[in-house]
N, C-alpha and C positions, 0 to 999 in steps of 0.2 A: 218617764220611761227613757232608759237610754241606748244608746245604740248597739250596745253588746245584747240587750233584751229584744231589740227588734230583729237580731240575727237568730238569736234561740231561738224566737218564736217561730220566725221564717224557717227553721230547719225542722223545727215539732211539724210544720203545719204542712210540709211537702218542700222535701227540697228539690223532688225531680221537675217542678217550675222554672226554667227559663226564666217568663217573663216575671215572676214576683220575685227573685232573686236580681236582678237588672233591676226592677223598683225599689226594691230595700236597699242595694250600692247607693243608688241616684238618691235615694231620702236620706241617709247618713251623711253622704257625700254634700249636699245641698245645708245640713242642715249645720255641719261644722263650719263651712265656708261662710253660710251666715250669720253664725254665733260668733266666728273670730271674727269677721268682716262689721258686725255691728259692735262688738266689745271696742274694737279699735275705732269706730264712729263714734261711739258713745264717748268714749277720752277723749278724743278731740273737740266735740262739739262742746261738750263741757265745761272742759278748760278755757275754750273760747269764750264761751258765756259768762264764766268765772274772770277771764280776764278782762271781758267787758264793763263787767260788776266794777272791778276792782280798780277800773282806768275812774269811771266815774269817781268812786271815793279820792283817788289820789287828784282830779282835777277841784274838790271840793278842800282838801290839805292844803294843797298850793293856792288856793285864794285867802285860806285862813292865815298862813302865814305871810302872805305878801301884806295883807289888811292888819296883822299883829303890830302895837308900837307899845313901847314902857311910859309907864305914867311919872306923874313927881314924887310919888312915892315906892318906886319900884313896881309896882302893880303892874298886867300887861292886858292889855285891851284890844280892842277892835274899831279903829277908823269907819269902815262901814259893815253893816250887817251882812250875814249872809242871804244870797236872795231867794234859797227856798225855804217855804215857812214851813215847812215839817218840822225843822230847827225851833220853832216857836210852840210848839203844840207838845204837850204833856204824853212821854209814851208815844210818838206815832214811829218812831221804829230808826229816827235816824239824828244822831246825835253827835257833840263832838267837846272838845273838854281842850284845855291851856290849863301844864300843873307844872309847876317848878321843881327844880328836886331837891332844894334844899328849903322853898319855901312853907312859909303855915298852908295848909289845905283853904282854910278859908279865903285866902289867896288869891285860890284856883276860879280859872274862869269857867265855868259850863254853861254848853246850851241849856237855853228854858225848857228842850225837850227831856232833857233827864230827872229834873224833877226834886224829888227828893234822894234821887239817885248819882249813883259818884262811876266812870270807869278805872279801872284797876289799872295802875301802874308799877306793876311789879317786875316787869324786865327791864332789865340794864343793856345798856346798848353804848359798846365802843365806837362809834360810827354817826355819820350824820344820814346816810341813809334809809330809804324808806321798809317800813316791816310790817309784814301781813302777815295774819293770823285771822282762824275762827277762836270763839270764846263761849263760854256759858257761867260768866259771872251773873248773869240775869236768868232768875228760873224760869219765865214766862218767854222767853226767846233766845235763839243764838244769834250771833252778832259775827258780823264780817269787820274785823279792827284794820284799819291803819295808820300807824303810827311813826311820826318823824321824831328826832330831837334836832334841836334849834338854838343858834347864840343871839340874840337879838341884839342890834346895836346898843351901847349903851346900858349894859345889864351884863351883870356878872354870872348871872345864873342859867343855867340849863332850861331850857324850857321844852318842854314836852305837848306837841300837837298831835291828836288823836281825835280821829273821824272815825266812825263806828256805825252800823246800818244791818237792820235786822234781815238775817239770812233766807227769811219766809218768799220774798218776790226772788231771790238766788234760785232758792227748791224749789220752787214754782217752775217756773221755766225751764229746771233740769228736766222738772217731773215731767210736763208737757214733750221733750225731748223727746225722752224716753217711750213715752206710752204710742208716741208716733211712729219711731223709729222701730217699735213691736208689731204694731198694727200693719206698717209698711212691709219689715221683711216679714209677719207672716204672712200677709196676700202674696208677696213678692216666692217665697217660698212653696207656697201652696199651688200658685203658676207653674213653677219650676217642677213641682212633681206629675203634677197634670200633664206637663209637657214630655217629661220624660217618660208617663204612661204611655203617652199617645205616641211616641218615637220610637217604643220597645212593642208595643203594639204592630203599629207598621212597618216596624221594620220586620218581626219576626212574623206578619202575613205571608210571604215564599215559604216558610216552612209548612206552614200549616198547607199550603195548595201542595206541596213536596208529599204530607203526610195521607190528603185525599189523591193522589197521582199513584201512589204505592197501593194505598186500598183497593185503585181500581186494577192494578197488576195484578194484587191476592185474587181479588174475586172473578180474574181474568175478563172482566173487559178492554183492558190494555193489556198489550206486549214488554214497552215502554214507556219512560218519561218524556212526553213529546213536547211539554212546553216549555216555555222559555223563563228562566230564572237571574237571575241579579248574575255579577260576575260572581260574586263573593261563595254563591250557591253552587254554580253552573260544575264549575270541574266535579263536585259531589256526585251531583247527578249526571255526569258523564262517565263517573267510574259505577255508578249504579245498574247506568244499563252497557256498562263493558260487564260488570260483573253476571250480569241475567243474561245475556249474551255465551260469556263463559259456562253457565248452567246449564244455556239450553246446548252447547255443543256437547260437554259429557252425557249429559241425558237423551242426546239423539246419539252418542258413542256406547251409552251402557246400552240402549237398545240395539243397536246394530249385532254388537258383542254376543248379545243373549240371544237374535235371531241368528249369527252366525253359528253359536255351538250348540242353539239345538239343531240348526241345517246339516251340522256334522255329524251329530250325534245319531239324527237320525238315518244315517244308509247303514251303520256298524250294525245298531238296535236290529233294522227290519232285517240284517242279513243272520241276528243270532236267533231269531224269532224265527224265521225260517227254516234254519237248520234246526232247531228244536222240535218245530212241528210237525219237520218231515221227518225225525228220527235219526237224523242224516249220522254216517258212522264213524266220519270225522270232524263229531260237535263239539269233543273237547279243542281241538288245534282251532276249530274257527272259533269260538270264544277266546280262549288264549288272543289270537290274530288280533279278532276286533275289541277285544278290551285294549290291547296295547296302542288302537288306532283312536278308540276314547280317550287315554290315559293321556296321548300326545295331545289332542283338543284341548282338551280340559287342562292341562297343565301353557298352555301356550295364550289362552283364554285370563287364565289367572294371572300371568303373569303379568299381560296388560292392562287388566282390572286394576291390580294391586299400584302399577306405573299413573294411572290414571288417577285415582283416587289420593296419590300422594305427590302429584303432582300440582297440586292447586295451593300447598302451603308457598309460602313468603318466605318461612325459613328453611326449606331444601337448601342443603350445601353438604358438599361431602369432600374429602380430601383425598386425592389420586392416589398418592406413593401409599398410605399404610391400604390402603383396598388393592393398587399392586402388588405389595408385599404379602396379603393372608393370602391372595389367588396363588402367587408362585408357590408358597409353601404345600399348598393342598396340591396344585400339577402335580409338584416333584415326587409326592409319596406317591400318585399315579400311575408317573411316568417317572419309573428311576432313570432310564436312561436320558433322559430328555437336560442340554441344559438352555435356562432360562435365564437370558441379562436383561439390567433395567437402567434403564440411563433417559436424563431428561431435567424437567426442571420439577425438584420433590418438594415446592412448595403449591403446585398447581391445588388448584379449589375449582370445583364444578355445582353448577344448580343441579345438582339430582341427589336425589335419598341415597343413602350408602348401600340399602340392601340391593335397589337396583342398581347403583354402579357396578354391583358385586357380580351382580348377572349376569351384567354386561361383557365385565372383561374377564369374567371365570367361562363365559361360551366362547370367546374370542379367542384367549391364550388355550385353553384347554384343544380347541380345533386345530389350532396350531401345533402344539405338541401331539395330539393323534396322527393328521395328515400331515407333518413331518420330518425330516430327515433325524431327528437328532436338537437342531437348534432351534430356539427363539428368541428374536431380540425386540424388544417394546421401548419405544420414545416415546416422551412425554414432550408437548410441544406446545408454550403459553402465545395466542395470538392476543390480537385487541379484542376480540369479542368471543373468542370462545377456546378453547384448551384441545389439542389434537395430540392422537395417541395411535402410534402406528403400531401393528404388530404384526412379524415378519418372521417368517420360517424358510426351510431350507429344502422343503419339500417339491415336488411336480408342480405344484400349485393350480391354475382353474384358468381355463382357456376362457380367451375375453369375448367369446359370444356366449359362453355358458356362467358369466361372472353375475349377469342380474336373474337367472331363473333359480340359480341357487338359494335362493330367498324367498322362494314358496316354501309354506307350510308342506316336511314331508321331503324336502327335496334333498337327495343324499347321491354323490356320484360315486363313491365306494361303498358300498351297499352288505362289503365282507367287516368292516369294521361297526362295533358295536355304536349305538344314538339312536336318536325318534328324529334326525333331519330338523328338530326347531329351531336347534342353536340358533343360527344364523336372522331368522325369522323375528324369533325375540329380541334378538338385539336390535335388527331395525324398527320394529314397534315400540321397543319401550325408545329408543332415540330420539325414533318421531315425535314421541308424546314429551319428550321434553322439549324441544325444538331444536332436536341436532341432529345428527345424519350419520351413514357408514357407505361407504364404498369399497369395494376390492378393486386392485391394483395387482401388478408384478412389480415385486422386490428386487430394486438394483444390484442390494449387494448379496443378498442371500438368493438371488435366482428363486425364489418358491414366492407365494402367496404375501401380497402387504394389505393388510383390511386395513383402513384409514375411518376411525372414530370419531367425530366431532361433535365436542357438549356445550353447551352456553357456559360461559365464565360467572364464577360468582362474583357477587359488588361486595 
């Protein structure tokens, strides 16, 4: 089974596991590291063993030809034997041969251990250097050869020294190698994954206490995440209970909301219920009246509903100049006579939704062009934390102890000019619910009314 197949299977079997996705990394991962990490042991230990082999054969060469001398008849012999008797025994696996190359073979000197058997001297060799090779001129064994060629004093002719020793105690020991070096890294391996069970285990226990902390929020025995979690965890669960924090402020805001308009709703109702029931004989104008005093409720209600509920996204972001631009265009066709200048910086971006910026400054500019003279001038104004937008007429404008009651719901100080009084209202509730502000001011240069807007900047 290979590692592409442990990944399928881990995706067949559930990929939404953490921890058995973390165990199939750590087993792939472990399992290359010891396949190349033992491939590269295995070559070396090997080669070691092979060269140890082969140090032996080449110290058995060099005695053979230190002990080589020519006879009186050209013949080449041996002053003393060699002193392991394996050499003497028929077949026991380690052999060695003196062949001339230009002489008769019968000649040739072999160990008694070859027998009836001859080694094969078929490579030519420019060199007095030593040559290693395996062989399988013997069908019952392979042979580990080494082979010198030699001038011996005295002798014209080439002589060929070859020590040869069956490769079976070689394989042996690789084998032994081998079968250890499997046995080792798979305990060594099998550790390794244990361990990184036990590591993805514990480490991924926070979550699990993260996942019973939440259950106990669902089922409302907690409010909150009250315990303590690793750092790695902690800001998670601090933005968890900023976020249920946030939830429960609109949901004690959508309740206030919903006991506010029907507190309103309700004096219009009993007074058209009344008039109904008495007959009264100006039932059409008080209906008329109190619908227009629901219609301002309800429309003044919605609007901070609508502010509320769109205020909780991450990506609110609107852009001032073109939401300046569509309000002046709609004023003008309003108020033909009225004119409207725009100056400021028309890259500004505010965190609030477009339809509320729209609100905003189409109840602002629009007040301005109602109450008046003629002019309106609107800056635009980028600070470090938040975008300011002044707007400024050329009107009477609003004496500075009557500047914050104009901002009840309802509150209108020319009362001949047509509105329901929320403008103003609105725009500092939807402001507030994004976390920015309005104030009214007097206009240095236009003498009339400067409402001063402030919205959070966008990142």
């Amino acid at each position: 089974m290979n590692w592409r197949t442990l990944l399928t299977r881990s995706r067949q079997r559930g990929t939404g596991s953490l921890w058995r996705r973390m165990i199939v990394v750590a087993t792939v991962w472990i399992a290359v590291l010891l396949s190349g990490g033992g491939f590269a042991l295995d070559r070396v230990l090997a080669s070691a063993i092979t060269r140890n082999f082969d140090a032996q054969l080449e110290y058995v060469l060099t005695a053979l030809i230190a002990s080589a001398e020519i006879g009186p008849d050209g013949e080449v012999f041996l002053n003393r034997a060699p002193a392991d008797q394996r050499f003497l025994e028929p077949y026991s696996g380690l052999y060695f041969q003196i062949s001339g190359e230009t002489s008769d073979p019968e000649s040739w000197f072999p160990s008694r251990s070859l027998w009836d058997r001859r080694l094969e001297v078929g490579r030519a060799h420019n060199d007095f250097q030593i040559h290693t090779y395996d062989s399988e001129q013997f069908t019952t064994e392979t042979l580990r050869v080494l082979e010198r060629d030699v001038q011996l004093p005295g002798s014209p002719v080439r002589w060929r020294f070859q020590v040869a020793q069956s490769r079976d105690g070689l394989d042996e020991q690789i084998g032994v190698l081998r079968r250890t070096m499997v046995r080792s890294f798979g305990v060594l391996g099998l550790g390794l994954i244990v361990l990184a069970a036990l590591q993805a285990f514990y480490g991924l226990w926070p979550l699990r206490r993260m996942r019973k902390a939440i259950a106990a929020i669902r089922s409302g025995d907690k409010s909150r995440i009250e315990e303590r979690f690793p750092q790695e965890i902690a800001p998670m669960t601090e933005e968890l209970n900023d976020l249920l924090a946030h939830n429960e402020v609109q949901a004690e805001e959508a309740r206030r909301h919903a006991g506010n308009l029907a507190h309103a709703l309700k004096t219009p109702l009993t007074v058209v219920t009344n008039a109904a029931t008495a007959h009264s004989p100006d039932l059409a104008e008080t209906v008329i009246r109190e619908a227009k005093t629901m219609r301002r409720q309800v429309d003044h209600h919605l609007a901070r509903a609508r502010a509320i509920g769109r205020r909780s996204s991450a990506q609110a972001r609107a852009e001032v100049w073109p939401s300046l631009e569509a309000v002046q265009r709609a004023v003008d066709r309003l108020y033909e006579g009225v004119t409207i200048d725009l100056v400021g910086d028309k890259a500004a971006i505010v965190r609030v939704e477009r339809q509320d910026l729209d609100e905003m400054l189409g109840n602002l500019i629009e007040n301005a062009a109602k109450y008046g003279g003629g002019r309106v001038f609107v800056t635009v104004k980028t600070a470090p934390e938040c975008v300011e937008i002044e707007v400024e007429n050329d009107g009477p404008g609003i004496p500075a102890a009557e500047r914050e009651s104009i901002f009840d719901r309802g509150a209108r100080l020319d009362v001949e000019k047509p509105g329901t009084g929320l403008g103003l209202a609105i725009v500092r509730d939807v402001a507030t619910i994004y976390g920015g502000s309005i104030a009214l001011e007097e206009s240095e240069d236009l003498g009339g009314l400067l409402a001063r807007l402030k919205l959070p900047l966008s990142g």
